[in-house]
N, C-alpha and C positions, 0 to 999 in steps of 0.2 A: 422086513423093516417096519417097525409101528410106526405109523406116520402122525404128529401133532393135527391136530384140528385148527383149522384156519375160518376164522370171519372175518369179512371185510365190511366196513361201514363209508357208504358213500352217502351224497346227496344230489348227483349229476351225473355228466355223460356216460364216468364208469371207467376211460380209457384205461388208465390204469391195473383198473379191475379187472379185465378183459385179458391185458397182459398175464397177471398175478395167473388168472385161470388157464391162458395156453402156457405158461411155462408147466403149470402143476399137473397138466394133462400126461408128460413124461412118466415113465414106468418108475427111474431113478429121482423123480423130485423128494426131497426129505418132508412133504405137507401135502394135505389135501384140504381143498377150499367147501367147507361144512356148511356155512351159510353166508347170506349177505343180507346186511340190514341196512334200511333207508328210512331219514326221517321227512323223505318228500315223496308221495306218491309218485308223483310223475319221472322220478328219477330212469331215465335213460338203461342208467346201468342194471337196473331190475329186471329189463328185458334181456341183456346179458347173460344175467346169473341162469334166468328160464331157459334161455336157449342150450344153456350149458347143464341142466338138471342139478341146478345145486337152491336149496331151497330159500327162499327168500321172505324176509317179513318188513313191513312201513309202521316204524314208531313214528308216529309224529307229535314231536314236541311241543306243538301247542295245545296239545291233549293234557296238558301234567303244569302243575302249578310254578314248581320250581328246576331249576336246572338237574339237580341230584335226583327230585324224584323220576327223572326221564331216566335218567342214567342207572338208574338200577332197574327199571323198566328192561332196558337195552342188556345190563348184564344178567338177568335172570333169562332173557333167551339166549345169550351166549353160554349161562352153566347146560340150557335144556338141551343144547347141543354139543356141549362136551369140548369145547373150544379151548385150545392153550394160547391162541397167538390172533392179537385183534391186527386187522392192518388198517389203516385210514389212510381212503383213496377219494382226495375232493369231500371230504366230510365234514361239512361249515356250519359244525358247532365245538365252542370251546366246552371240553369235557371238564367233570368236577373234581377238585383234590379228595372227593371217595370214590370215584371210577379209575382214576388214574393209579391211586396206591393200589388197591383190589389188583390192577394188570400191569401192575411197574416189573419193567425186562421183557415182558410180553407185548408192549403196545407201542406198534410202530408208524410212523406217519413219513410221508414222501413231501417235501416243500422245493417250490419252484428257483432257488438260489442256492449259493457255495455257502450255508450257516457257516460261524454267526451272523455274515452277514445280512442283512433285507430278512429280517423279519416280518411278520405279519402277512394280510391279506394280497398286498399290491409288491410282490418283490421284483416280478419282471417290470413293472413300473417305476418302481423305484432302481432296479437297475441302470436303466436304461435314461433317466432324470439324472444320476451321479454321474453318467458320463463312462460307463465300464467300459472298458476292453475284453472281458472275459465275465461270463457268470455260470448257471446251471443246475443243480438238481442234490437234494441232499437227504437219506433216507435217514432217520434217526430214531431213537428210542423217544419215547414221549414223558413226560414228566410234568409237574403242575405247572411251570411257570411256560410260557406258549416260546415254539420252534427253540428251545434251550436244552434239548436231553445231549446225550451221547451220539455223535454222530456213528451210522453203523458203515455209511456209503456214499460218497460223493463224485461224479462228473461233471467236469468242466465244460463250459458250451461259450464258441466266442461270440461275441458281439459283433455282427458286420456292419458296413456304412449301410445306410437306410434301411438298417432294423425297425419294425414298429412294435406295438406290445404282442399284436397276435404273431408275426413272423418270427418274432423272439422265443415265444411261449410254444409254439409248433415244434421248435427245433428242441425247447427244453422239453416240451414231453417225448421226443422218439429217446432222448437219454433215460427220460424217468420210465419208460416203458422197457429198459435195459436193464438197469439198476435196480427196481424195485423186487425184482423177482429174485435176484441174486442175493441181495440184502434177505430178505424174508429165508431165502436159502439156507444164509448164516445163521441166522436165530434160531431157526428149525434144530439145526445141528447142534448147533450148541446148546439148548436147553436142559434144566436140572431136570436131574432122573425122575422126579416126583411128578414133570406135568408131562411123561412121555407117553 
């Protein structure tokens, strides 16, 4: 089985990333993880990807004058590595409508809520302000307009009495650390013949 080439772009801890990487450690995963780009040295999850021998580079954004010139920065070492399928894990920057088309069907992103609802940056926050009963974890295709693509995967997480944002957000990532690898799963599979 050719397996698609997988990058992940983070800016933080990684957990996610961490997950994406021991699922794809399996004999039977349909992906293997090529690279991991960070636009924050410090990021966490860099030490991840080392531990795991998957090669890693730091664009950083404030190097490049405009948002797009960063973003083909970032896709010219995803061509140098042969990359079919970006994933964004915790990666807090809005990409540009010429990075986005270049990787449309390919470019997946994991957000903290059931989309469409709680968009943006603060969803467990905003959750949890609306007063939910239920919220959780939504894997989708990425597209220009932000958390709006195709949802690919979604689980539900409920809200308990004295939730706060972090006991909320704990419980929402051991879901997105379920989902996101199984999502990525899907896409692998299903991919046009041309990027396999």
């Amino acid at each position: 089985m050719t397996k698609p080439n997988v990058a992940v772009l983070i800016s933080g801890n990684g957990s996610n990333l961490q997950a994406l990487i021991d699922a794809a450690r399996a004999d039977d995963y349909p992906a293997e993880i090529t690279a991991v780009i960070s636009n924050k040295a410090d990021a966490f999850g860099l030490n991840r990807a080392s531990t795991a021998g998957i090669p890693t580079h730091v664009v950083n954004h404030k190097d490049y004058e405009t948002r797009e010139s960063f973003d083909r920065a970032v896709h010219d070492l995803l061509l140098h590595h042969s990359v079919k399928i970006v994933c964004l894990a915790g990666f807090m920057r809005l990409l540009s409508p010429w990075f986005v088309q270049q990787w449309q069907g390919r470019l997946l992103n994991i957000h903290p809520s059931l989309l469409p609802k709680f968009k943006g940056a603060h969803a467990v926050r905003d959750a949890l302000s609306a007063g939910e009963k239920e919220t959780g974890c939504t894997v989708h295709h990425v597209i220009a307009e932000v958390d709006a693509g195709a949802v690919i995967m979604q689980e539900k997480v409920p809200v308990l009495p004295g939730d706060n944002e972090a006991s909320l957000h704990a419980r929402i990532h051991e879901a997105e650390h379920r989902i996101y690898p199984e999502a990525l799963k899907r896409v692998a599979l299903s991919l046009p013949a041309q990027y396999r």
